[in-house]
PALUM-441707 format. One line per field, with one value per residue: x, y, z of N, C-alpha, C, O, CB in turn; residue number from 1. Coordinates in Angstrom, 1 decimal, decimal comma, padded with zeros to 4 digits, always signed. Glycine has a CB too. Example, Ala and Ser with C-alpha at 12.3 -4.5 7.8 and 13.67 -1.06 7.14 Angstrom:
<recs>
n_xx	(+013,2/+012,8)
n_yy	(-005,7/-002,2)
n_zz	(+007,8/+007,1)
ca_xx	(+012,3/+013,7)
ca_yy	(-004,5/-001,1)
ca_zz	(+007,8/+007,1)
c_xx	(+013,2/+012,9)
c_yy	(-003,3/+000,0)
c_zz	(+007,8/+007,9)
o_xx	(+014,2/+013,4)
o_yy	(-003,3/+001,1)
o_zz	(+008,5/+008,0)
cb_xx	(+011,3/+014,1)
cb_yy	(-004,5/-000,6)
cb_zz	(+009,0/+005,7)
bapa	(1/2)
</recs>
This chain:
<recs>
n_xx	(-012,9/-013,4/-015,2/-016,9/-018,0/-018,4/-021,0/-022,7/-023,2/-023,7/-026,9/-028,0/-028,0/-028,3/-030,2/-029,8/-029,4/-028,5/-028,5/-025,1/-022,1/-019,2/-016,1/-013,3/-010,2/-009,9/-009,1/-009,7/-012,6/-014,1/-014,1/-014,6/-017,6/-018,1/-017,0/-019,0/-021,1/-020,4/-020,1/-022,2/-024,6/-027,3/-027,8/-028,2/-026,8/-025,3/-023,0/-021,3/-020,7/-019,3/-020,2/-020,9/-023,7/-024,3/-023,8/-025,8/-027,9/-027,9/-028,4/-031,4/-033,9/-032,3/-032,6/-034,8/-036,3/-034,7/-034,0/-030,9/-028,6/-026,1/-023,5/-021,0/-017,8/-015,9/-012,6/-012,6/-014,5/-016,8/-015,5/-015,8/-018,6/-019,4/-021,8/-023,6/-023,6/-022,9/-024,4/-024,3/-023,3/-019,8/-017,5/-013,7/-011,9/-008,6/-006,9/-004,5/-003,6/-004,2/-002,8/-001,7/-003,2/-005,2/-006,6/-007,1/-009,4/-011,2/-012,0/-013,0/-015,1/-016,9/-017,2/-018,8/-021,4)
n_yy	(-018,6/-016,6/-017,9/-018,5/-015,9/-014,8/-016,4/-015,6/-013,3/-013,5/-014,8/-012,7/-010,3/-010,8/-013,1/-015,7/-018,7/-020,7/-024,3/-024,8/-026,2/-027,1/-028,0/-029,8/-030,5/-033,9/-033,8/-031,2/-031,1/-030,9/-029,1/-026,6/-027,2/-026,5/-023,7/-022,8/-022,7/-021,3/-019,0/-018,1/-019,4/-019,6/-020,8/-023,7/-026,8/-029,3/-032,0/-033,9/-037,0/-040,3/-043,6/-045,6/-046,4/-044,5/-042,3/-042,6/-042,6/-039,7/-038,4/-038,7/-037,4/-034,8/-033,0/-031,9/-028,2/-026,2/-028,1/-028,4/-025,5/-025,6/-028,0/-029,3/-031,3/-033,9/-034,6/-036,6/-038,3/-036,9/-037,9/-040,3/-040,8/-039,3/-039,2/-038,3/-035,6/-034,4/-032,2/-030,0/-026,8/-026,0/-025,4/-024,9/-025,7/-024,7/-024,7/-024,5/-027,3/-028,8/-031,4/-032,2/-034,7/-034,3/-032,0/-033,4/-035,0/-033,3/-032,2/-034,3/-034,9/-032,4/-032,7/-034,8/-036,4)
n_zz	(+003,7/+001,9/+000,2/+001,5/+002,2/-000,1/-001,3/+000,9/+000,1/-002,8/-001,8/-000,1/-001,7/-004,2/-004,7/-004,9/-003,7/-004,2/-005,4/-004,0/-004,9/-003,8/-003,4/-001,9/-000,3/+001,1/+003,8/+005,3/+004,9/+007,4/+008,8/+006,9/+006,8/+009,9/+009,6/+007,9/+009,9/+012,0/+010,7/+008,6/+009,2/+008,7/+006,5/+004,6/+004,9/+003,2/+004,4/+002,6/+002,3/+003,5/+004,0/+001,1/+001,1/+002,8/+001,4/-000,6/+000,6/+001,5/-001,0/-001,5/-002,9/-003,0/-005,1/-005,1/-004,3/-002,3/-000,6/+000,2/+000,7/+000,2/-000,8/+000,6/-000,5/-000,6/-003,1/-004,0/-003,6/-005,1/-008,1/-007,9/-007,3/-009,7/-011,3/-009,8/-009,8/-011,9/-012,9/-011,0/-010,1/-010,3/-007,0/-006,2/-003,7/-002,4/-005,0/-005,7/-005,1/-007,2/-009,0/-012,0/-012,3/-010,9/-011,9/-014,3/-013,6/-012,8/-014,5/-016,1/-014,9/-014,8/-017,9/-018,0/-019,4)
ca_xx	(-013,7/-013,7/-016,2/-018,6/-018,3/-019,1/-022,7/-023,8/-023,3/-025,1/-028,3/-028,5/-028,0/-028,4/-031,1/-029,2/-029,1/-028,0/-027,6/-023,8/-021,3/-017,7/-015,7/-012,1/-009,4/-010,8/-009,0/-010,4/-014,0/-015,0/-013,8/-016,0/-019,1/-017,5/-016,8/-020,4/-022,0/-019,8/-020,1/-023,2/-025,6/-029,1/-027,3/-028,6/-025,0/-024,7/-021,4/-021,2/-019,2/-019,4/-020,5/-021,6/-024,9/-024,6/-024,2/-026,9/-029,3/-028,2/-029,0/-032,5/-034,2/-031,6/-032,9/-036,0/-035,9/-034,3/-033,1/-029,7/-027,7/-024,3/-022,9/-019,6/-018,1/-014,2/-012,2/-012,2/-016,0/-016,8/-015,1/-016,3/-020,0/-019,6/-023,2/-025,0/-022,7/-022,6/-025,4/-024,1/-021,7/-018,4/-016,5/-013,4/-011,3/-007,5/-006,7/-002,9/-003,3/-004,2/-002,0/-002,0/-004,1/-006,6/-007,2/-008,2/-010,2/-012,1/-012,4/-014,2/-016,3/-017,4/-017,8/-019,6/-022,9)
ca_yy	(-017,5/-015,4/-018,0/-018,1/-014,6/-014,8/-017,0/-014,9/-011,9/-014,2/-015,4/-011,6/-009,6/-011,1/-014,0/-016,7/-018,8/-022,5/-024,9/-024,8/-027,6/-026,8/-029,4/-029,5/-031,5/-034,9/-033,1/-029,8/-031,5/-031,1/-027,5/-025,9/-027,5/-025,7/-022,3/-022,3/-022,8/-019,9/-017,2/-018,3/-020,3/-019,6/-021,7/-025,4/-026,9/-031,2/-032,5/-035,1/-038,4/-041,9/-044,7/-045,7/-046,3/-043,7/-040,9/-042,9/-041,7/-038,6/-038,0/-039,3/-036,1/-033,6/-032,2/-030,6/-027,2/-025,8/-028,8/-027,1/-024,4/-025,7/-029,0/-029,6/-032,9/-034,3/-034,6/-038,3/-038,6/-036,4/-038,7/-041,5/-040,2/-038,0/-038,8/-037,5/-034,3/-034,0/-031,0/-029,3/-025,9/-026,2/-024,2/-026,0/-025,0/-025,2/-025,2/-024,5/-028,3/-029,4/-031,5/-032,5/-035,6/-034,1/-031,4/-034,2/-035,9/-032,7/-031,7/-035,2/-034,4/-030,9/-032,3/-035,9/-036,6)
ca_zz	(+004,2/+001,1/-000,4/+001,9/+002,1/-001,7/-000,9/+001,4/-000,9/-003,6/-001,2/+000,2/-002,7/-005,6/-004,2/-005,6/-003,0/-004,3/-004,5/-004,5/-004,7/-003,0/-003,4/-001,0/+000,0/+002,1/+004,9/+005,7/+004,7/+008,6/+008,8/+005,8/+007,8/+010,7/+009,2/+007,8/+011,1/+012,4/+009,3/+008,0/+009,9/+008,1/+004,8/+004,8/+004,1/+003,4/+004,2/+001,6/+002,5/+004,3/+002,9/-000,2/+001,6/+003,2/+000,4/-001,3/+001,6/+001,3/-002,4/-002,0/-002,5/-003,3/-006,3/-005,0/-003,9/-001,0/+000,3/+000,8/+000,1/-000,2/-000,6/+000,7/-000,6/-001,4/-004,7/-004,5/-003,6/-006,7/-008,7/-007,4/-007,4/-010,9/-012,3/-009,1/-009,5/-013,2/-013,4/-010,7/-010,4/-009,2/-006,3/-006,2/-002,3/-002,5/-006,4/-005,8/-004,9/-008,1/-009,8/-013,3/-012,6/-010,4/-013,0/-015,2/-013,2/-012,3/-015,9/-016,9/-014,3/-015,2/-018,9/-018,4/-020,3)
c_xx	(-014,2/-014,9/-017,7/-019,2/-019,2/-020,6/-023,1/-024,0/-024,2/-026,7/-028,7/-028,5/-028,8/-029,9/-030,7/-028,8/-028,7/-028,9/-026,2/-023,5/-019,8/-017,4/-013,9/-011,5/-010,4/-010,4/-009,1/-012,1/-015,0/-014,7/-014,3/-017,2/-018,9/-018,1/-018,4/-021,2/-021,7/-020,3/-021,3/-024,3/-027,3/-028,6/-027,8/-027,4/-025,6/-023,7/-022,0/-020,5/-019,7/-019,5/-021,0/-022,8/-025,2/-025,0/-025,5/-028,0/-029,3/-028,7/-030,3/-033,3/-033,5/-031,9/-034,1/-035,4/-035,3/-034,0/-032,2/-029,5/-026,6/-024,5/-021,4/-018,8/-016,4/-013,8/-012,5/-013,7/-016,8/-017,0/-015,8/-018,2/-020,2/-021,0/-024,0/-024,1/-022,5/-023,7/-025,1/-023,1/-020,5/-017,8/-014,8/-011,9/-009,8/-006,9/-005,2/-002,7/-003,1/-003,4/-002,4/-003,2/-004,8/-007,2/-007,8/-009,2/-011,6/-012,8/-013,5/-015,4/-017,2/-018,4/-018,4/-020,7/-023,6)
c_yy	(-016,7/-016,6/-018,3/-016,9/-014,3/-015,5/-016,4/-013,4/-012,0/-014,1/-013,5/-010,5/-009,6/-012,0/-014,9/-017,6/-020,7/-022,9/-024,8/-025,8/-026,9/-028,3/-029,3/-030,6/-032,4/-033,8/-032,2/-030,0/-030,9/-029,1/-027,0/-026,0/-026,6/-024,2/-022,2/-022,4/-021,7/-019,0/-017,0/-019,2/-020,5/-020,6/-023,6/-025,9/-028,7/-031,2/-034,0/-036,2/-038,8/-043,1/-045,1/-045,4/-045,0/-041,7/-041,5/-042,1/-040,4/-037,7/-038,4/-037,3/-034,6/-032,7/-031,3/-029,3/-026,6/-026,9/-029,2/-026,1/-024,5/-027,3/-029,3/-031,3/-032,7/-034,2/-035,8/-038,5/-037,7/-037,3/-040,0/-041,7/-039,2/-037,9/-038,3/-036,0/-033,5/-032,7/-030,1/-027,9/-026,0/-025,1/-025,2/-024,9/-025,8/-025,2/-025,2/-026,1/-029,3/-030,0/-031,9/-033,1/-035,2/-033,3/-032,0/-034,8/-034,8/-032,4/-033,0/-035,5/-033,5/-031,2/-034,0/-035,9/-037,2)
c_zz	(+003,0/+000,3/-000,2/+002,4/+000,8/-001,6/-000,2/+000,6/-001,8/-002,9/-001,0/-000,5/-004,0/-004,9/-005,1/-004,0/-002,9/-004,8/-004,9/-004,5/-003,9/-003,4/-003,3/-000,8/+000,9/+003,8/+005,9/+005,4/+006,1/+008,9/+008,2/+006,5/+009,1/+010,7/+008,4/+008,8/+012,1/+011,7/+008,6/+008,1/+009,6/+007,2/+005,7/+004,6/+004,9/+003,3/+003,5/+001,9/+003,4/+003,3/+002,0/-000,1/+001,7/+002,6/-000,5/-001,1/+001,4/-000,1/-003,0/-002,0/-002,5/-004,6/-006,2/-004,0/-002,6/+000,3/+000,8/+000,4/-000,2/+000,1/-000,4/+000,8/-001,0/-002,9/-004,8/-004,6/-004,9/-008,0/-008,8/-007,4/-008,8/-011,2/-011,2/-009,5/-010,7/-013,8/-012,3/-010,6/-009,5/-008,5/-006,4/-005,1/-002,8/-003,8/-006,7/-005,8/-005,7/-008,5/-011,1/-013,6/-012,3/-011,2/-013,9/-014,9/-013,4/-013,7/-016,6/-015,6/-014,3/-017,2/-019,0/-018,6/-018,8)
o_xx	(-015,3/-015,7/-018,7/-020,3/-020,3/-021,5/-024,3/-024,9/-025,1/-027,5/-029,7/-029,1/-029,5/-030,8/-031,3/-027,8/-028,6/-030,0/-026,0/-024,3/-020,0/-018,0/-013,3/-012,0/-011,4/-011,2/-008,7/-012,9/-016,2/-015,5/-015,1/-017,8/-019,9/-019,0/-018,8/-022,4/-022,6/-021,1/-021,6/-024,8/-028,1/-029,4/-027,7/-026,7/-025,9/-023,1/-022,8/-019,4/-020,4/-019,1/-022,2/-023,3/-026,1/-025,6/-026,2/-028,7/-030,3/-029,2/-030,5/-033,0/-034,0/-031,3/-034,4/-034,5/-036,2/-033,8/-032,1/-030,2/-025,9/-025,3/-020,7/-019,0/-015,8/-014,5/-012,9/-014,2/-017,6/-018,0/-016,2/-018,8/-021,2/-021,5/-025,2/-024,8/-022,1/-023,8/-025,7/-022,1/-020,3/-017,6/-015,1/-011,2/-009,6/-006,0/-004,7/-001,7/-002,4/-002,6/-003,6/-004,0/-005,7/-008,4/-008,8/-009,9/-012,6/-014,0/-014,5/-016,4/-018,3/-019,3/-018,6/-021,2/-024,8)
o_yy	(-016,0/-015,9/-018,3/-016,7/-013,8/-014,7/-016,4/-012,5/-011,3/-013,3/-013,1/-009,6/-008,8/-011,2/-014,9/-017,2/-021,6/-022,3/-024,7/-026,6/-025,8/-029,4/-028,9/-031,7/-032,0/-033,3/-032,3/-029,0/-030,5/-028,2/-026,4/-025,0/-025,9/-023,6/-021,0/-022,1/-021,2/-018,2/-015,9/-019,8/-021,2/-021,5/-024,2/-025,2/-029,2/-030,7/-034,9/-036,1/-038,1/-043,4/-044,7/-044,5/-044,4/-040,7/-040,6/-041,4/-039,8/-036,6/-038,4/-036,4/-033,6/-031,6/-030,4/-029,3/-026,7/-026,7/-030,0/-025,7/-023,6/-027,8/-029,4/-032,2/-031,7/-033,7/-036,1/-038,8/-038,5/-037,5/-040,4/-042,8/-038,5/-036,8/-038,0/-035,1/-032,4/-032,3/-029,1/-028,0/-026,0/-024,0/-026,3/-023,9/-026,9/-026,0/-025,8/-026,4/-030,2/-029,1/-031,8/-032,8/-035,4/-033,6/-031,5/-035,3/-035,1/-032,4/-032,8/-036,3/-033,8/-030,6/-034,5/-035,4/-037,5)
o_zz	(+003,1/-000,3/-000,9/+002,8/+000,7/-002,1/-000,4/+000,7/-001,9/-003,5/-001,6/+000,1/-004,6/-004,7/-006,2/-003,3/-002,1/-004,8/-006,1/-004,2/-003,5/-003,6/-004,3/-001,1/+001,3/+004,6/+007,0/+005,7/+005,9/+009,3/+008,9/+006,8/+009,3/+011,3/+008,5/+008,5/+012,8/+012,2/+008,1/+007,1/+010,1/+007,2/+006,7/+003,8/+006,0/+002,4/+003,9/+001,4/+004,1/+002,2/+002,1/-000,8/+001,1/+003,0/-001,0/-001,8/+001,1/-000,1/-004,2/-001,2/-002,1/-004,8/-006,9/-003,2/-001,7/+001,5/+001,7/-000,5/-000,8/+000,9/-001,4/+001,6/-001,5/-003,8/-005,9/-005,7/-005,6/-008,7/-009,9/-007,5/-008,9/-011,3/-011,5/-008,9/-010,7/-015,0/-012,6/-011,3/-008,3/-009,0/-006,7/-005,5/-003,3/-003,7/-007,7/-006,5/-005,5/-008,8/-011,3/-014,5/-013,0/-011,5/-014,4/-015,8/-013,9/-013,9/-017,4/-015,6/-013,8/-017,7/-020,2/-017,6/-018,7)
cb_xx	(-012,8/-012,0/-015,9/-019,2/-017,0/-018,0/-023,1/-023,4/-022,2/-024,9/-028,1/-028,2/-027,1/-026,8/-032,7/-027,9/-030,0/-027,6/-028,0/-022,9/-020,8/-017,8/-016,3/-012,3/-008,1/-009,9/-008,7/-009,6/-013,8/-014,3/-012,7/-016,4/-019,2/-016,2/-015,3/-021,0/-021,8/-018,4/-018,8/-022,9/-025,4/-029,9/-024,4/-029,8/-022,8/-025,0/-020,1/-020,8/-017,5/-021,0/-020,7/-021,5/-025,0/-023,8/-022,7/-027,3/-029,3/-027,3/-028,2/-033,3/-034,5/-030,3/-033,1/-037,6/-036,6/-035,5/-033,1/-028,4/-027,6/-022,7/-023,3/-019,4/-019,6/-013,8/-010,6/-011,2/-016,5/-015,4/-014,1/-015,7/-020,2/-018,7/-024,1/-025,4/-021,2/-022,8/-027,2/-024,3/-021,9/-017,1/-017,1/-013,3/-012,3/-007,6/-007,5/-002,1/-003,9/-004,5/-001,2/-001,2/-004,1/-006,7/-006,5/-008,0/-009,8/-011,7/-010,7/-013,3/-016,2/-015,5/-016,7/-019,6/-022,9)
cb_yy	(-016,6/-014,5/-018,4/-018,9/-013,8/-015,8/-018,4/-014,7/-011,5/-016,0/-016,7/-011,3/-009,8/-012,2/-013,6/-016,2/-018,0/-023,5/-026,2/-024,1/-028,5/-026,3/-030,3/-028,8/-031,0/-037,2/-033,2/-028,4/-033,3/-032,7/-027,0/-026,8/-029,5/-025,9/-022,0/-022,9/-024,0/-019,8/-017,3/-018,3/-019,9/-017,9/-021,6/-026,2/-025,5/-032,3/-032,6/-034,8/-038,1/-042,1/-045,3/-046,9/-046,9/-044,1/-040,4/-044,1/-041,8/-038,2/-038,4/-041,0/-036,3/-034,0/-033,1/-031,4/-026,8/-025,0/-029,3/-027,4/-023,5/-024,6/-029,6/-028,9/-033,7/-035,9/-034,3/-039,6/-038,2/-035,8/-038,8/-041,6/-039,2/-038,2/-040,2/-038,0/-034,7/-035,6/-031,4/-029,8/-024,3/-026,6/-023,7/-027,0/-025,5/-026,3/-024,3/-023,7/-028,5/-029,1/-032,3/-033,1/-036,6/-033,4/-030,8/-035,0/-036,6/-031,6/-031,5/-037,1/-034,3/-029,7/-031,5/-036,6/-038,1)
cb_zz	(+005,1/+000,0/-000,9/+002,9/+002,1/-003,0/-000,4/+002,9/-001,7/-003,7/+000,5/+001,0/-002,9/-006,7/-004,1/-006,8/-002,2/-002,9/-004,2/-004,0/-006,5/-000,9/-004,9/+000,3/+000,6/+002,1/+005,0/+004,7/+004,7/+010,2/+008,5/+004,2/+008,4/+010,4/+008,2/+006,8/+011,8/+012,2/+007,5/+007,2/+011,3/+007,1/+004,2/+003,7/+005,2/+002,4/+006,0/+000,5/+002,9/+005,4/+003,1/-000,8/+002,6/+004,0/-000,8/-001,0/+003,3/+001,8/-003,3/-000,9/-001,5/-003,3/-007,4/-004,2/-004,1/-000,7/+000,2/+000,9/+000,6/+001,2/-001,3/+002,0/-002,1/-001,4/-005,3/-003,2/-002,0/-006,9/-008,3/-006,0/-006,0/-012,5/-013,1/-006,8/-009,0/-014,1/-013,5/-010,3/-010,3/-009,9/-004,3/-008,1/-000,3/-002,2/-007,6/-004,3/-004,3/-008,7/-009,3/-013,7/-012,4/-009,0/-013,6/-015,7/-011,6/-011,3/-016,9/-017,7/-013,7/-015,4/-020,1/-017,9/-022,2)
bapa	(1/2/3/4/5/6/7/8/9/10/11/12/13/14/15/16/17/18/19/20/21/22/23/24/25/26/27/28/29/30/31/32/33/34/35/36/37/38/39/40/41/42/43/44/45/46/47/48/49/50/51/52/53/54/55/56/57/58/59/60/61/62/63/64/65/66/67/68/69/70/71/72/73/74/75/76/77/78/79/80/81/82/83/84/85/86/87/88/89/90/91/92/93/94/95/96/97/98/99/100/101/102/103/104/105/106/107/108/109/110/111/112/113)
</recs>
């Protein structure tokens, strides 16, 4: 709640309005999409994840303007996807969760060429 409290404060304030990244446990994935349709329903929001294909499709065209406002996507799919993901900013839901390894993962994600 408190961070899409924080994007709507961005978009209506500031006029920063994305695109974001979020990026949460796999299993609260469908809940974020949720709670933005509830709290904040003007926001364009991609839930990120299926199939290989299927995130393919969705990243045809993501780089032009205003073709969301939030992306909400997994740790593993991240990972697994780093070079579409590698220019974007991170939110990162849950961080108590982190363990050692995920911290690394996220970190050579944040700093890959």
């Amino acid at each position: 709640m408190q961070t899409i409290a924080l994007l709507a404060h961005l978009a209506c304030f500031k006029g920063i309005w994305g695109p974001h990244l979020i990026i949460v446990p796999t299993s609260v994935l469908l809940n974020w999409d949720l709670e933005f349709k509830k709290w904040l329903p003007s926001f364009k929001v991609m839930s990120y994840y299926g199939s290989q294909k299927e995130r393919r499709e969705k990243r045809v065209g993501w780089t032009k303007p205003n073709t969301f406002h939030v992306c909400v996507t997994s740790y593993k799919l991240v990972i697994q996807d780093y070079r579409a993901f590698r220019s974007k900013k991170v939110v990162l839901s849950h961080p108590r969760r982190g363990s050692q390894y995920q911290e690394l993962q996220v970190s050579t994600v944040a700093t890959s060429p």
